[in-house]
Residue frames as qw, qx, qy, qz and C-alpha x, y, z in Angstrom:
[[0.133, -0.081, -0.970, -0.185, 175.99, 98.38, 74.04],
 [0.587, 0.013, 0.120, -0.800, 172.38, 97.66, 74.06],
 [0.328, 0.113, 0.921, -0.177, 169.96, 94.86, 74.71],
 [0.529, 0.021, -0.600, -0.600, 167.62, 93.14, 72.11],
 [0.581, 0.124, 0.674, -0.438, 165.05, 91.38, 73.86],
 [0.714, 0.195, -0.231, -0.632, 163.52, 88.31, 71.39],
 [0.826, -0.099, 0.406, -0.378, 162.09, 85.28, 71.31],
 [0.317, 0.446, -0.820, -0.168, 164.15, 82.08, 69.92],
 [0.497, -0.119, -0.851, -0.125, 162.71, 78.68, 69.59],
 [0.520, -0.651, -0.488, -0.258, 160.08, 79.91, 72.10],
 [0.578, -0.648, -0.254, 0.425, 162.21, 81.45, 75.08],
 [0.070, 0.997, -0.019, 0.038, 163.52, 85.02, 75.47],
 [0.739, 0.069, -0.121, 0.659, 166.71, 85.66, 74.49],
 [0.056, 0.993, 0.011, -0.107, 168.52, 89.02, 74.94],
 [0.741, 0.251, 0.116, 0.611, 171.57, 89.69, 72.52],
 [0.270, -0.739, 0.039, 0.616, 174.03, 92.89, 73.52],
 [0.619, 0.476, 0.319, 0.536, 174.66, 94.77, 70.17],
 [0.154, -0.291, -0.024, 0.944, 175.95, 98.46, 69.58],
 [0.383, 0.548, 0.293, -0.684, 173.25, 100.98, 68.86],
 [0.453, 0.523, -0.312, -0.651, 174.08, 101.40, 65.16],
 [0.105, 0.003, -0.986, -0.127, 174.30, 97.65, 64.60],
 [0.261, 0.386, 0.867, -0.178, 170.55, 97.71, 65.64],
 [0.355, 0.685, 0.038, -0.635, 169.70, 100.26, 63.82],
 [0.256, 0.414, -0.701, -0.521, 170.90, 98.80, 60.68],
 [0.242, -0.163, -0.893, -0.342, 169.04, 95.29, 61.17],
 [0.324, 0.596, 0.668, -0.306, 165.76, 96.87, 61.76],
 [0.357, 0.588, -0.299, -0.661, 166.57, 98.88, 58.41],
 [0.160, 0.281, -0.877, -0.355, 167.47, 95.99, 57.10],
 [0.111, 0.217, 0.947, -0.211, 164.13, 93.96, 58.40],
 [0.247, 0.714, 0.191, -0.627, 161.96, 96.66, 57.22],
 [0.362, 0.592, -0.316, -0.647, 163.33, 96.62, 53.64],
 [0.314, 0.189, -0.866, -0.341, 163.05, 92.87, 53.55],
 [0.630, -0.391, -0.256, -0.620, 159.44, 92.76, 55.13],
 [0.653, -0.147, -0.689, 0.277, 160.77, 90.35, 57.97],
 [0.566, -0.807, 0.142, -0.091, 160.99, 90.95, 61.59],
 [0.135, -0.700, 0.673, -0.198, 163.85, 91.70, 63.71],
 [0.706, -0.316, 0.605, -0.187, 163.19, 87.91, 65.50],
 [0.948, 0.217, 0.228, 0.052, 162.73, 86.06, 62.37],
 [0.249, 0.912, -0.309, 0.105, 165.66, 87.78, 60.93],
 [0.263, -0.593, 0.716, -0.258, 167.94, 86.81, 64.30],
 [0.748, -0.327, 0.566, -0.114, 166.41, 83.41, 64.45],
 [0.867, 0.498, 0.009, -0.011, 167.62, 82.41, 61.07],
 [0.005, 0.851, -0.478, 0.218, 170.92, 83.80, 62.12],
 [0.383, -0.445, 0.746, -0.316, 171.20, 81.36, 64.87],
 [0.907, 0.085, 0.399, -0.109, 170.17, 78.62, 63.05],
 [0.867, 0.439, -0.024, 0.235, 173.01, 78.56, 60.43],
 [0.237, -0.859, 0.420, -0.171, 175.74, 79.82, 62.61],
 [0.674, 0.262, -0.660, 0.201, 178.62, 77.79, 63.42],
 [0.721, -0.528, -0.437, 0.099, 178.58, 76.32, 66.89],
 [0.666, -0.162, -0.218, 0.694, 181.86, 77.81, 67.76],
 [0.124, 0.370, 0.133, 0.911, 180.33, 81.47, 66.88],
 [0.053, 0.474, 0.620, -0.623, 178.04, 83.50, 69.75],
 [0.303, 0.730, 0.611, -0.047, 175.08, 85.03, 68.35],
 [0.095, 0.898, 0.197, -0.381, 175.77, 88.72, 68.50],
 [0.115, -0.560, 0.535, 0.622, 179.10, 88.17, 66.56],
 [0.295, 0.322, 0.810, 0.391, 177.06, 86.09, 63.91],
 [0.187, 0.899, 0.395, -0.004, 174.69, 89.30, 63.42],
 [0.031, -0.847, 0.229, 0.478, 177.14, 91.76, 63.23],
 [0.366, -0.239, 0.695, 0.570, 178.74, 89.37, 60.41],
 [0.322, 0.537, 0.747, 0.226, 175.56, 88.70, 58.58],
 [0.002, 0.852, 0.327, -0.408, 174.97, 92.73, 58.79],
 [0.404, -0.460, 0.527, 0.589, 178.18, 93.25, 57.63],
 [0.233, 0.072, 0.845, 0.477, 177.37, 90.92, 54.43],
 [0.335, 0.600, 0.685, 0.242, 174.28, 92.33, 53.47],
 [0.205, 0.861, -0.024, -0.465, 175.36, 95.98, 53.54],
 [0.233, -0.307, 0.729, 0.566, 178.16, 94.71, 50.90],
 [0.504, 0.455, 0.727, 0.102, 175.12, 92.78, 48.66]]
C-alpha cells in the first residue's frame, strides 16, 4: 500500500491505495486533462455514505478501464 496525500474540500486527506491502482488514476488523469485531486474529489462527492474513499476509487478505476 501507498499513501496519496490531497487536498479535499480544503484539508489534507491521505487515501492508502496499491501502487498500480495509482498508477492507473494518474494515467487516467493525464488522459482526461484533470488532476489526481479533482479526479478523487469528485469521487468523494458521489460516493455512497456507507462506502470509504479508497474502495470508491478503486471502483470508479475499475469502471473506466471497462469504458
Amino acid at each position: 500500500m501507498k499513501k496519496l496525500s490531497v487536498s479535499l474540500s480544503g484539508h489534507q486527506t491521505s487515501i492508502s491505495l496499491e501502487p498500480e491502482f495509482i498508477a492507473e488514476l494518474m494515467h487516467i488523469a493525464r488522459n482526461q486533462n484533470k488532476s489526481v485531486a479533482s479526479i478523487i474529489s469528485h469521487i468523494d462527492q458521489t460516493r455512497t455514505p456507507d462506502t470509504n474513499l479508497s474502495s470508491a476509487i478503486r471502483v470508479w478505476i475499475l469502471k473506466n478501464i471497462k469504458k
